[in-house]
VOTI-747121 format. One record per residue: residue in three letters; x, y, z of N, C-alpha, C in turn. Coordinates in pm, whole numbers, plus 50000, padded with zeros to 5 digits. Layout:
<atoms>
ALAXYZXYZXYZ...
</atoms>
This chain:
<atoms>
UNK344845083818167344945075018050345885081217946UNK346675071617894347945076217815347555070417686UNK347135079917541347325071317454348085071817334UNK348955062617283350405065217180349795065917086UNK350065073116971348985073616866350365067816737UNK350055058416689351265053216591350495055516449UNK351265056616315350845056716211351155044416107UNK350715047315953350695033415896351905036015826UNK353095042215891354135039915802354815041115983UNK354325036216054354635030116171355955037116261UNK354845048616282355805066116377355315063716454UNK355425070916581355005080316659355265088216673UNK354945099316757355235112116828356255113416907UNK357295118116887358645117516947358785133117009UNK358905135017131359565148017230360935147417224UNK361425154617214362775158317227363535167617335UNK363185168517445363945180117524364775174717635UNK365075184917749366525181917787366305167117811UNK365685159917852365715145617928366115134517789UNK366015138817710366195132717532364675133717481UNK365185121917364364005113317308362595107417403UNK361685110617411360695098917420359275103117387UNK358555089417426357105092617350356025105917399UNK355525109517256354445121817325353195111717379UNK352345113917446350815108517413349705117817383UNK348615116317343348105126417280346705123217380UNK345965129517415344855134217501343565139317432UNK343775138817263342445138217205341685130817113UNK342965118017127342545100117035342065090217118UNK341115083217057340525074117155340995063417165UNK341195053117240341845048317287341325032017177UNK342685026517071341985009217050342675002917107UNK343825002917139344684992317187344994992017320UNK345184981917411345684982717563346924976517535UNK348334985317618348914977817594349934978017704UNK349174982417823350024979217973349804988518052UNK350314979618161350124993118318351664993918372UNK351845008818368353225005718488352795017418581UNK354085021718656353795034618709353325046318692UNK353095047518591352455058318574351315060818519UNK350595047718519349195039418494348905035318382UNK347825031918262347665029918145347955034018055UNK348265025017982348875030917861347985024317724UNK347575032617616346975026117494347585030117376UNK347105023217246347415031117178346405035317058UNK346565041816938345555044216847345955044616737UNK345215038416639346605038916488345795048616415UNK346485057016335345575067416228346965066516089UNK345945072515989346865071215876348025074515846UNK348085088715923349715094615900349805107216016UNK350665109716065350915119816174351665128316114UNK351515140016187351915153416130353015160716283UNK353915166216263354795172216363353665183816462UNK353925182316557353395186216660354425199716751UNK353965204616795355085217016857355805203016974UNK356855206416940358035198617040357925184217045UNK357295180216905357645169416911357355170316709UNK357655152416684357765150516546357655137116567UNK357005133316423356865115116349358615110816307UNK358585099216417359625089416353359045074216434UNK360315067016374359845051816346361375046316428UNK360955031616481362015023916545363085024116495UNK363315024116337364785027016362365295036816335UNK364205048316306365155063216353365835064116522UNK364585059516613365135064916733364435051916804UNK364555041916782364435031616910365705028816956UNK366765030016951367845031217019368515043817112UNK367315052917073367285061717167366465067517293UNK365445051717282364515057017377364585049617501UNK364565049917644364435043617721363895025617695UNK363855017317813363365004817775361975005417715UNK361325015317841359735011717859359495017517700UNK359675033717675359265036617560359555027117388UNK360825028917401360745016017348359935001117333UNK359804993717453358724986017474357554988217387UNK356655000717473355425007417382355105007317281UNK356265014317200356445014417075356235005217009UNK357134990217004357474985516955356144975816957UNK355004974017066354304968517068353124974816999UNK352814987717018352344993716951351834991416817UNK353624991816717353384988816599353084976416557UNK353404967316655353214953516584351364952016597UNK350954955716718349894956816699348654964816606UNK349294972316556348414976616420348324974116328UNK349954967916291350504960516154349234950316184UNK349254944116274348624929416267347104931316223UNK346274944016315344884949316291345214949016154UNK345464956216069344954966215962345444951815860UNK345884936415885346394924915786345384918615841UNK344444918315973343704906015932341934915915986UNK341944920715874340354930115918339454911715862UNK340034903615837338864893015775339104877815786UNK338214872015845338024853515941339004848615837UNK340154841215860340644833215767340244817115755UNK339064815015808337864809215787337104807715696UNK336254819315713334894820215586335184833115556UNK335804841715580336074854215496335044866215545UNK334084862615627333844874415721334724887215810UNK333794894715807334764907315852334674901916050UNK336334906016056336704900816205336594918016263UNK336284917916436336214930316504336834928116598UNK337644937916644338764936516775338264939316914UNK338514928616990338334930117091339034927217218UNK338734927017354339894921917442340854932317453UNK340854949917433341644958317403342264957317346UNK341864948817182342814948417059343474938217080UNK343574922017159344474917717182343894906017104UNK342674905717066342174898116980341114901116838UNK340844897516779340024900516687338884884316653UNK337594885416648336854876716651335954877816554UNK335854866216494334484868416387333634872416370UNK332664878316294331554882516343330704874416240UNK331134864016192330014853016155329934840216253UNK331164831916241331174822816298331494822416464UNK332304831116494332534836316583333784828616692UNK334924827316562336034823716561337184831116637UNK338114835216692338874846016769340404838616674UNK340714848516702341934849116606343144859016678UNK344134855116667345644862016782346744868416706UNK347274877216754348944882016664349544874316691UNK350094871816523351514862016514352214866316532UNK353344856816557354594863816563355454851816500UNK356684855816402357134848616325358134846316379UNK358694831816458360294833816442361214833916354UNK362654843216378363284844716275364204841016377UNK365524834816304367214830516338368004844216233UNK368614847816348369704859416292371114855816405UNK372514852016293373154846716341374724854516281UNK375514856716404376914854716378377844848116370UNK378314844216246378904832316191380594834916258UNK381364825516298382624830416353383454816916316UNK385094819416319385364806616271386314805416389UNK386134812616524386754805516653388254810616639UNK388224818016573390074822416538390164837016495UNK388954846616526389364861216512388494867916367UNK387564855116323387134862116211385584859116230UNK384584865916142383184863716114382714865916006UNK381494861715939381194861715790380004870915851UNK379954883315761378764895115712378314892915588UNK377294897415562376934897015421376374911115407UNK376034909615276375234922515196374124920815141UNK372424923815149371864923415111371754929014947UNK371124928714820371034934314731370684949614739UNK369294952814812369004966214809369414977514952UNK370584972014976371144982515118372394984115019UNK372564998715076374095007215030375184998015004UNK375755004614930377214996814911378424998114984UNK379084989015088379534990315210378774986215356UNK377564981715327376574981415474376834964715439UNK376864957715578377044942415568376224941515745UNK375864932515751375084928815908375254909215879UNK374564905015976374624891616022373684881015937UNK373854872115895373094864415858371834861715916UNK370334857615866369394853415889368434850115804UNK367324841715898366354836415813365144833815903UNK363494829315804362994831615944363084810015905UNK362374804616051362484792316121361004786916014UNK361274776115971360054765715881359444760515990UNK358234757015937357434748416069357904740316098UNK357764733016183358194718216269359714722016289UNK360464732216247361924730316275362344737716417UNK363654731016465363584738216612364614749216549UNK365014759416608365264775116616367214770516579UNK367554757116625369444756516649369154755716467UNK368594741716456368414736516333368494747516215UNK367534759116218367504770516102369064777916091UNK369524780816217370774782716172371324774116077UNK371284765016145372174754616075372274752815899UNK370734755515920370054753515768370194767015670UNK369834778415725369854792215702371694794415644UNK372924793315750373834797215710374514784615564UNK374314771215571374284767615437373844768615312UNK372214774715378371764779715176372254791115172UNK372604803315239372954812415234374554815815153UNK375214809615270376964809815188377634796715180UNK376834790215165377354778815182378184771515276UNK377944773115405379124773815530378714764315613UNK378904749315712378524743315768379034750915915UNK378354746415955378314750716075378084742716253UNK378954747416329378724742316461378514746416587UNK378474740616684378524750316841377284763016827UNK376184759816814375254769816819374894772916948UNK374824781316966375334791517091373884804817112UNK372264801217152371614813317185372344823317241UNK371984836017210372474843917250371584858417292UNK370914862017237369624866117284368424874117154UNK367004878717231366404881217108365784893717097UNK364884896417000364394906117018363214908516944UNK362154917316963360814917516868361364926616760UNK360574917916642361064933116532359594933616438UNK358754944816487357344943716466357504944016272UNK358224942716195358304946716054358154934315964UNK356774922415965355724931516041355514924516185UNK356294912216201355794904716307356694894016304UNK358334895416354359144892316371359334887216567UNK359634879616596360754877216709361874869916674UNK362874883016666364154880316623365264868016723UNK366104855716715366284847716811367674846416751UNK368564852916823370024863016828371054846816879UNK371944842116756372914830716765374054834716758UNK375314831416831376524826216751376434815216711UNK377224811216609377814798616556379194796416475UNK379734788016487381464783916453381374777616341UNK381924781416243382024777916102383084767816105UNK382834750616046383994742516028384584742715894UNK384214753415845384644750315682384904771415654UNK385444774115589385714785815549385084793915370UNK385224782315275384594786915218383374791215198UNK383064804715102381734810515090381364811614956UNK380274802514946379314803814814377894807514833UNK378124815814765376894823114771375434817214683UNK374414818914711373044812414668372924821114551UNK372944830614491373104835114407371644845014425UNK370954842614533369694846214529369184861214600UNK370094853214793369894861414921370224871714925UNK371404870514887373044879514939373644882314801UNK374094898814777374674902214705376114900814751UNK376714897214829378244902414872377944895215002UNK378924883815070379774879115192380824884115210UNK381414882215311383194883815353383224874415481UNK384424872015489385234870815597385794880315633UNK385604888915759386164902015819387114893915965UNK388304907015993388474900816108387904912116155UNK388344911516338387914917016426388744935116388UNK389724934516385390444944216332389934953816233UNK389354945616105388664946016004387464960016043UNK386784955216124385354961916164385944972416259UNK386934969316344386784981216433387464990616338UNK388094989816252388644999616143387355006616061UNK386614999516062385045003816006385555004615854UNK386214992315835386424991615698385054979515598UNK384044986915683382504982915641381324990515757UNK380464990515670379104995115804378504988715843UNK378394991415933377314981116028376054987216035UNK374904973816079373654974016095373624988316214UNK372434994916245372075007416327371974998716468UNK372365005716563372035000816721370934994016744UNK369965003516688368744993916759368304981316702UNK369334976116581368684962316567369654954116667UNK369434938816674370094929816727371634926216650UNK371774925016517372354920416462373654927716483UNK373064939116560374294957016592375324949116752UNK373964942216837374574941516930375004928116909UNK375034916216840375994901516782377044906916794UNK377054916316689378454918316626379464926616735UNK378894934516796379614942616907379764932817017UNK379114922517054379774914717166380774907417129UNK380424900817009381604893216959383054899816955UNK382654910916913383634923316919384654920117011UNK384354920517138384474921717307384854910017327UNK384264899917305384114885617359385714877417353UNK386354873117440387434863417501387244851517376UNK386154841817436386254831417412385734824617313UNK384684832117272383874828017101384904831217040UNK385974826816985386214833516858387154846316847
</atoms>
């Protein structure tokens, strides 16, 4: 029995030797969470308040080193955290306000009045690269990231709306940009706290950018040239918005 022990500022135990990065498990936490079988049999995990460095290994978080860890560890991880985020937000029936207890190896949590069961959400979000089919793409800048860091537009999806639509909707309140040819492209979980990220291109019919005054501190139009000059920073590997922009990079025919 393998169990990942994650914390509430959402680490684990990271090894470091010749083979690289990957997860420690620890052999004296008990086991709350199930969260798969592969080859090398069960795996759980256990959330505690804060972790402390360990001989040959140390606390970090997905985006220190989820781009450095294999699929599976990665995987783990990433499920890991979403699964504790979710424990430690709904300890109570959003019902009658009774205290809920986890069960099902953590995969559920159930009332213990009415005896209601209750599931992890997961929020979709649209994160999209805007392109205008001729060598360029719109980045933006959040308010509280460095000055120089720009990544891809997004937003998360309103109820009843389908996933093309939020683009659609997302890159107009944003910079004001209509948009066409929405193009999935692929996704990814982003447990912070309960994200599935759903990875677009899309072709801008209009060029100007007005900004909402709200989202985004700073847009551009970059070209391709632009970025590989790294005359801006980009989002870290392990998000999605790292690998948009690097295919587009590459890509013939988008743009």
């Amino acid at each position: 029995m393998r169990v990942m022990v994650v914390d509430d500022q959402a680490r684990a135990l990271i090894s470091d030797d010749d083979d690289g990065p990957h997860l420690m498990f620890a052999d004296d936490v008990a086991p709350e969470f199930f969260l798969g079988v592969d080859d090398e049999g069960v795996a759980y995990a256990a959330a505690v308040g804060a972790l402390r460095p360990r001989i040959g290994a140390r606390p970090m978080g997905l985006r220190e080193v989820g781009a450095l860890l294999d699929d599976r560890d990665a995987g783990l991880l990433t499920h890991a955290v979403a699964l504790a985020n979710w424990h430690a937000a709904h300890t109570h029936c959003p019902r009658c306000g009774a205290r809920t207890e986890s069960v099902l190896g953590g995969s559920v949590r159930r009332c213990t009045a009415d005896g209601s069961e209750h599931f992890p959400r997961t929020d979709p979000a649209v994160i999209m690269l805007v392109h205008d089919g001729a060598g360029r793409c719109v980045l933006g800048r959040q308010p509280s990231w460095p000055a120089g860091r720009f990544s891809t537009l997004a937003g998360f999806v309103e109820p009843g709306e389908a996933a093309e639509l939020a683009v659609v909707r997302e890159v107009a309140e944003e910079v004001g940009i209509a948009v066409t040819d929405v193009q999935f492209r692929a996704s990814q979980p982003w447990p912070f706290p309960s994200s599935l990220m759903l990875g677009f291109w899309a072709r801008a019919t209009d060029d100007e950018i007005i900004l909402d005054g709200s989202e985004l501190a700073e847009a551009r139009w970059l070209t391709r040239e632009q970025i590989r000059r790294e005359e801006v920073l980009l989002p870290p590997p392990v998000s999605i918005a790292w690998r948009l922009i690097t295919d587009w990079l590459e890509a013939r025919t988008a743009g």
